[in-house]
N, C-alpha and C positions, 0 to 999 in steps of 0.2 A: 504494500500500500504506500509505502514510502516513496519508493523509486515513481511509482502512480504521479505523484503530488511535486514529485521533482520533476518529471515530464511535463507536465503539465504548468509547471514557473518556466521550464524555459520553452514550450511552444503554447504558449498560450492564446495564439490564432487558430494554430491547428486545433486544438482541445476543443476551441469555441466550434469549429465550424465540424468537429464531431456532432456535439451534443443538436445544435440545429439542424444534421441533417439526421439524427435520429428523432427527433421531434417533428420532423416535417415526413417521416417513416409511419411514426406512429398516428398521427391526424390524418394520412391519406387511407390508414388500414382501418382506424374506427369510422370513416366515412362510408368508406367501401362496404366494409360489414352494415353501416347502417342501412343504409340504399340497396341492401341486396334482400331485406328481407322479404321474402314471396316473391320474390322478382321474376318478373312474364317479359319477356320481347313484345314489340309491337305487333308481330307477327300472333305468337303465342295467342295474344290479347282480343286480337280479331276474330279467333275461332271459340272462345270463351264470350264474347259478346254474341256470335250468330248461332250459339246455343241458349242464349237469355239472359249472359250476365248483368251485371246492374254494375254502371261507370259512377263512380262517383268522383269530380272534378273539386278539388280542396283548395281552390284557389279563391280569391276574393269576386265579388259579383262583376266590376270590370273586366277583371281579365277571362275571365268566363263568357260575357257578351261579345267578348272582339275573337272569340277564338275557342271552340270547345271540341271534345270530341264527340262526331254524332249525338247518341242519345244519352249522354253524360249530365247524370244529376247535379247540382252545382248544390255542395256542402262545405261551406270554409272550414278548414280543420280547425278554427276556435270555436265553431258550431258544434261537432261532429256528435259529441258527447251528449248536447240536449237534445239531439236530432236524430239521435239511436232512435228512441221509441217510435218517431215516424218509419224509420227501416227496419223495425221488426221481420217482417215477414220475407227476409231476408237473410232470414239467420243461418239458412243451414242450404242455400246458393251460392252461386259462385256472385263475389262483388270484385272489383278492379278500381282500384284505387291508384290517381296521378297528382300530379305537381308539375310546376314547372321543369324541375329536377332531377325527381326523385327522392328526395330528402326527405319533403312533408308529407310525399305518399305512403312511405314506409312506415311513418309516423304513425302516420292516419290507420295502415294497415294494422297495426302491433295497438292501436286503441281501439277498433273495432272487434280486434280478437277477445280482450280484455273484456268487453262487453258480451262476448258469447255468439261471435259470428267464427263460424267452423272454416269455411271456405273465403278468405282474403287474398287476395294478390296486389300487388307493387306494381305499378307499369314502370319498369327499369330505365332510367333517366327520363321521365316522367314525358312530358309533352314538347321537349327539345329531343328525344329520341324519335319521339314518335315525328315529329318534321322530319329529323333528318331521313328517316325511311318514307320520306314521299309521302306521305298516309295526309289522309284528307281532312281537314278540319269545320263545321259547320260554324255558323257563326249566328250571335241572337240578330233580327231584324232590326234595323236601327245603329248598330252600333259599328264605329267605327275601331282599327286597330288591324291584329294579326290575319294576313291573309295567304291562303296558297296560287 
């Protein structure tokens, strides 16, 4: 441990620029893991919808009007928890949950589990995945913003 602490008085850039890049190791792997839970492709996601899944869009009611997917229920993940009772009858379906993301969907997913829904998914990098796979997005009437 000695020698440790002497290393580190006389390189103490290098030392620095250890410790940051394990710290910048470790925030990309607890991200990674967060965003991964249930996580569907776009793809995945499409054939869980044309079987009946239920989309629920966790983003605020703006960015929901300029840009949503299809028949995506629009539930802000501040809502989600008062707003279980309205999805009850959902509980033991398939739901798909997005974000901008990813981040707040997973979120959203790991709180709708908590509440007693069986069947959650993640749409993995949330509605920036789902652009960049070309996939289409509906938009409310009126509203101006994200288009394909």
């Amino acid at each position: 441990m000695q020698r440790l602490f002497e290393f580190i008085g006389y390189h103490p850039y290098l030392a620095t620029a250890a410790v940051v890049a394990a710290a910048a190791v470790a925030f990309y792997e607890i991200r990674e893991r967060m965003q991964a839970f249930a996580a569907l492709t776009a793809m995945q996601a499409v054939r869980l919808m044309n079987q009946g899944a239920l989309v629920i869009d966790l983003r605020g009611k703006e960015l929901y009007d300029a840009g949503h997917i299809g028949e995506a229920r629009n539930v802000p993940v501040a809502e989600l928890e008062s707003q279980a009772e309205s999805l009850k009858k959902w509980r033991d379906k398939n739901v798909i949950t997005y974000c901008d993301s990813g981040t707040s969907g997973a979120s959203g997913a790991r709180t709708l589990t908590k509440l007693g829904f069986t069947k959650v998914f993640n749409l993995q990098g949330g509605l920036n995945a789902w652009l960049k796979d070309n996939m289409p997005l509906a938009k409310t009437p009126g509203s101006k913003g994200r288009s394909k």
